[in-house]
C-alpha positions in Angstrom: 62.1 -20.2 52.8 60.0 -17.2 53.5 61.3 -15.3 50.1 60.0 -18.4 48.4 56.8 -18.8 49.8 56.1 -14.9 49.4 57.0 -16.0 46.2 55.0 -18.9 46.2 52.1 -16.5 47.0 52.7 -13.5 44.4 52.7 -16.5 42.1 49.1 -17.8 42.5 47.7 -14.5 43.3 49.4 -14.0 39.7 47.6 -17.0 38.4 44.4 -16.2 40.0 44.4 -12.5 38.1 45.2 -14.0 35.2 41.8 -16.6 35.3 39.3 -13.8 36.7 40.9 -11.6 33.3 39.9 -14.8 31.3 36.6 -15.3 32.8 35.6 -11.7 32.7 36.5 -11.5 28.8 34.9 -15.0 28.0 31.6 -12.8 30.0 31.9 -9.4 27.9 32.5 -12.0 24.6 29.6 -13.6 25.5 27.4 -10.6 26.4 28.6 -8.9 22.6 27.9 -12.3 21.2 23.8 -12.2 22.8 23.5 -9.2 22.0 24.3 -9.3 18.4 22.8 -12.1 18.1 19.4 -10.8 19.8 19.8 -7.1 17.2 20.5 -9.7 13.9 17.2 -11.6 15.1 15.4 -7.8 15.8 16.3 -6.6 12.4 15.5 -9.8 10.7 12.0 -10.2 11.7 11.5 -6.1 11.0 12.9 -6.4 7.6 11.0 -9.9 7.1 7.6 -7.8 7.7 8.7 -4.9 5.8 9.0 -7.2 2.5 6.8 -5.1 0.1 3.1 -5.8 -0.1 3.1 -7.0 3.6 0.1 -4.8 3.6 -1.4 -7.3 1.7 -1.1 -10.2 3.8 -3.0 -11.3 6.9 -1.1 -10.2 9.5 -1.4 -6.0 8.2 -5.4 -6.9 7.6 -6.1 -8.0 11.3 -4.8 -4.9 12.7 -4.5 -6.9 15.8 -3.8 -4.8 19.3 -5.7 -4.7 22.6 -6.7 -2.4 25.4 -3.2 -1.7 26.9 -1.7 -1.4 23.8 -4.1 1.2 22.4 -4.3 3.3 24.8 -0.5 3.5 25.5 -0.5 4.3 21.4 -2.9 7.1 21.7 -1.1 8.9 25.1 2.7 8.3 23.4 1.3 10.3 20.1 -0.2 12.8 22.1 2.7 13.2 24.3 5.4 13.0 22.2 3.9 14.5 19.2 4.9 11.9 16.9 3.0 10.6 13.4 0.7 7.9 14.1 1.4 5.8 11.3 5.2 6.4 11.5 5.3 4.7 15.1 2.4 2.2 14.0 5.0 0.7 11.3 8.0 0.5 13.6 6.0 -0.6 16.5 4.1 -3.7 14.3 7.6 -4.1 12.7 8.9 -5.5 16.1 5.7 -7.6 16.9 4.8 -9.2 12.8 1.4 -7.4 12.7 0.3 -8.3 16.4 0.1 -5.5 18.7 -1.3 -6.8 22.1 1.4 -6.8 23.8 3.0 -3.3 22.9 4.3 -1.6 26.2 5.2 1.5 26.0 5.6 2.6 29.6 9.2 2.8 28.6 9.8 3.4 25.8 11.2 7.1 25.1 11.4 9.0 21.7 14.9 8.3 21.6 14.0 4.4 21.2 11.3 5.4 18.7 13.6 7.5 16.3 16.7 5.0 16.6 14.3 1.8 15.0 12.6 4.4 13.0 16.2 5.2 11.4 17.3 1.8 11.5 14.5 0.2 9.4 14.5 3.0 6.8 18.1 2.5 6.7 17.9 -1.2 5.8 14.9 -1.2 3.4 13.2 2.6 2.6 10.7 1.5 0.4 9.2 -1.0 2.3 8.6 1.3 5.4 7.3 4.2 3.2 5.1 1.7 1.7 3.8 0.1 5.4 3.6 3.4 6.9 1.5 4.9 3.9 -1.1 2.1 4.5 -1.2 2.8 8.4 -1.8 6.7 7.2 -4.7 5.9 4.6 -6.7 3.8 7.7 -5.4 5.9 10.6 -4.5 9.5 9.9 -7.5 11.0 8.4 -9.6 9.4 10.7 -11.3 12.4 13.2 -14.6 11.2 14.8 -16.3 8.2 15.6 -18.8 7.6 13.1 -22.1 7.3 15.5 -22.5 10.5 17.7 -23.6 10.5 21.4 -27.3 11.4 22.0 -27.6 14.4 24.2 -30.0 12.5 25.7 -28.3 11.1 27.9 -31.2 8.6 28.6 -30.6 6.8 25.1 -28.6 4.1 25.1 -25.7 3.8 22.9 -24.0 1.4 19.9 -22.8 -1.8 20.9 -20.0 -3.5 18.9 -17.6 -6.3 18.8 -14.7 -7.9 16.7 -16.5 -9.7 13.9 -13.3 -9.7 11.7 -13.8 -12.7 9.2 -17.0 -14.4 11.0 -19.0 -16.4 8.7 -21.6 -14.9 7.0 -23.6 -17.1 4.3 -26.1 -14.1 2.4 -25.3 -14.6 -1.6 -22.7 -17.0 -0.5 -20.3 -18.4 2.3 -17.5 -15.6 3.6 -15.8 -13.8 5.7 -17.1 -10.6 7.1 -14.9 -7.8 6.1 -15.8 -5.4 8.8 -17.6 -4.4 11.9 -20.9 -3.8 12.8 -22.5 -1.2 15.2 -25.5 -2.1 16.5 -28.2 0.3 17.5 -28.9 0.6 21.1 -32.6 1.1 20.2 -34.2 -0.9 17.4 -35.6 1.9 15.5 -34.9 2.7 12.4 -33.8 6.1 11.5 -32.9 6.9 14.6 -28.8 7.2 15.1 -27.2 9.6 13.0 -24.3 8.6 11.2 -21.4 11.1 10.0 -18.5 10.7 7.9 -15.0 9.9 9.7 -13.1 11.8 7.7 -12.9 14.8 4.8 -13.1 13.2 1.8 -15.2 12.8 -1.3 -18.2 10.5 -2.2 -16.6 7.6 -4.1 -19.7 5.5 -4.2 -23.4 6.7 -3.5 -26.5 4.2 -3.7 -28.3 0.9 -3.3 -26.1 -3.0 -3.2 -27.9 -5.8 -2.6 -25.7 -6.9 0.6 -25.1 -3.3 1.7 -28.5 -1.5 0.9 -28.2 1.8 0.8 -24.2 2.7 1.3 -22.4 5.3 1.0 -18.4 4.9 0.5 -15.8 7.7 0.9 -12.4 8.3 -0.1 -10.1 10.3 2.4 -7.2 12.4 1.7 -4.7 9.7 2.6 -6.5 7.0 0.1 -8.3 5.1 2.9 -11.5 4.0 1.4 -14.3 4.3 4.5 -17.7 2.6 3.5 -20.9 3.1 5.7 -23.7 -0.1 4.6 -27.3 -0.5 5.8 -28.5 3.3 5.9 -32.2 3.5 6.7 -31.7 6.8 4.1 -29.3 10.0 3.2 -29.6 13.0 5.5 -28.9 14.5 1.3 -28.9 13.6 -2.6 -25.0 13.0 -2.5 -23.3 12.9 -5.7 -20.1 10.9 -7.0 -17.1 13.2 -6.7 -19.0 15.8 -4.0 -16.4 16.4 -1.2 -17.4 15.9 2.5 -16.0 17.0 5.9 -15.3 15.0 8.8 -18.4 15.5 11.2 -20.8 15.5 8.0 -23.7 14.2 8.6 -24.4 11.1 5.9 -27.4 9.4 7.0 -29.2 7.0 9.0 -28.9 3.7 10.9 -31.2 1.5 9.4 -31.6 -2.2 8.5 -31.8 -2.1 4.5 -30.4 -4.9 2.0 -30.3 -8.1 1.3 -32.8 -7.8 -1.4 -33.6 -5.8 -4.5 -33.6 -2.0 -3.6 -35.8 -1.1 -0.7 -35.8 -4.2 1.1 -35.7 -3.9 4.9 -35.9 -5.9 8.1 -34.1 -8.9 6.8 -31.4 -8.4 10.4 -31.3 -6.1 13.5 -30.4 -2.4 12.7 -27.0 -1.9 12.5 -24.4 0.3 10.8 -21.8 -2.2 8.7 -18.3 -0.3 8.8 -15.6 -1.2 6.4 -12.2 -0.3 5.7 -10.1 -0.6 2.6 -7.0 0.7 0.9 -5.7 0.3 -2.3 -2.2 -1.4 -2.6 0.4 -1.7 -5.8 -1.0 -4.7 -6.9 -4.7 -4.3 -5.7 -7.7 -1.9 -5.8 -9.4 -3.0 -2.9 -7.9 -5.0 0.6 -10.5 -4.8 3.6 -9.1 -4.0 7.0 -10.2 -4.7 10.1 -12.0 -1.7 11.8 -12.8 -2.9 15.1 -9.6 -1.6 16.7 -9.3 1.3 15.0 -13.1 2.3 15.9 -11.6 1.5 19.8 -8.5 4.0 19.4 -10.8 6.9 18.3 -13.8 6.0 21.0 -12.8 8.9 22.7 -13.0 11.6 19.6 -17.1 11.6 19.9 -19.4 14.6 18.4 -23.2 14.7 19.9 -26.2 14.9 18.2 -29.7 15.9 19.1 -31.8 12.3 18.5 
């Protein structure tokens, strides 16, 4: 009887292994199976954004982040010395265009390079495309475009995220960019200066923009700068500026045939554009953009 029941015993201890071994691979199976599952979803909505000409669609226009986000952009480029618009197309890979939530806190440069790899792996084109966008909007950029007064008793610009808001002047749309408003209505006053090197693309007076001036950087981003009360020179089409240049003044002109001023508040209208493979012109949104580089201010005697 006692052989038996040890018996007995090594038998259900026998079966009991033999369920925990069954349990515990039906766990790992089903841990493989989530997380394949959760990489096939990760790569499908990267590769879904990196369809070419997603730089045309909404989603790339908004340029949609927050506070956190920007700032943790700004320190992990600085930190780990990686290309802005290299970790700008695998970061708003992940998130479809919508950066608010990005975290990096951390994430290491190991993460970066492994979804870097893996997205060029599974479509090339399509990231080189993205990322040249992000580099014609981002990488050239150097300054702010309104200095701080050395004064430090002058107040300065104000602005918000105007993306889209209506606007009815000449007829009903969307405004395609932001606008800096003077701390002191006076015209004249705040200097504006060019972002980024580049070369005078367009010099003059519109009806909507007034006096404008619109500059091509090195990376194709097309920087346009509406409403100057006048030119600090005679620019000409084709002359190449510096970043820091002074172009001019805030002021308060269009909206009228050439001259006309006063019709709004003064105010510097900032837009964005690049060109894409199947347009010349696709307005981005600066306001977030102007926030990441808040920091990279010149000052100005006014």
């Amino acid at each position: 009887m006692k052989i038996r029941k040890n018996g007995m015993i090594s038998k259900n201890r026998i079966d009991w292994l033999k369920q925990v071994l069954i349990y515990t691979m039906c766990i790992l199976f089903l841990g493989i199976l989530i997380h394949e599952m959760g990489n096939y979803l990760w790569s499908r909505g990267n590769l879904e954004t990196l369809v070419l000409n997603s730089n045309e669609g909404d989603g790339f226009r908004k340029q949609e982040f927050s506070t956190f986000s920007i700032e943790q952009i700004r320190k992990f480029v600085k930190t780990e010395q990686v290309e802005l618009s290299s970790l700008l197309t695998v970061l708003l890979s992940q998130k479809k265009f919508d950066g608010r939530d990005i975290d990096l806190r951390s994430y290491t440069l190991e993460d970066y390079q492994e979804e870097m790899d893996f997205l060029k792996s599974k479509n090339d084109h399509g990231f080189e495309q993205l990322k040249q966008s992000y580099k014609a909007i981002w990488e050239d950029i150097e300054y702010f475009p309104i200095p701080v007064a050395k004064d430090t008793s002058v107040p300065f610009v104000t602005y918000e995220d105007s993306w889209m808001f209506e606007r009815n002047y000449g007829g009903k749309r969307g405004h395609e960019g932001v606008d800096l408003m003077a701390g002191v209505e006076e015209r004249g006053k705040y200097p504006v200066i060019s972002m980024t090197d580049g070369v005078v693309e367009r010099i003059g007076w519109l009806e909507k923009g007034g006096y404008r001036i619109g500059i091509r950087s090195t990376n194709g981003g097309y920087f346009y700068y509406a409403h100057l009360s006048h030119y600090s020179e005679s620019f000409k089409e084709g002359q190449s500026i510096k970043a820091g240049q002074l172009l001019g003044f805030m002021g308060d002109s269009g909206y009228g045939p050439e001259g006309t001023m006063g019709q709004f508040p003064i105010h510097l209208h900032l837009g964005i554009y690049i060109r894409t493979e199947n347009q010349t012109e696709v307005s981005v949104n600066p306001y977030w953009i102007l926030k990441y580089f808040e920091e990279d201010k010149l000052t100005y005697y006014y």
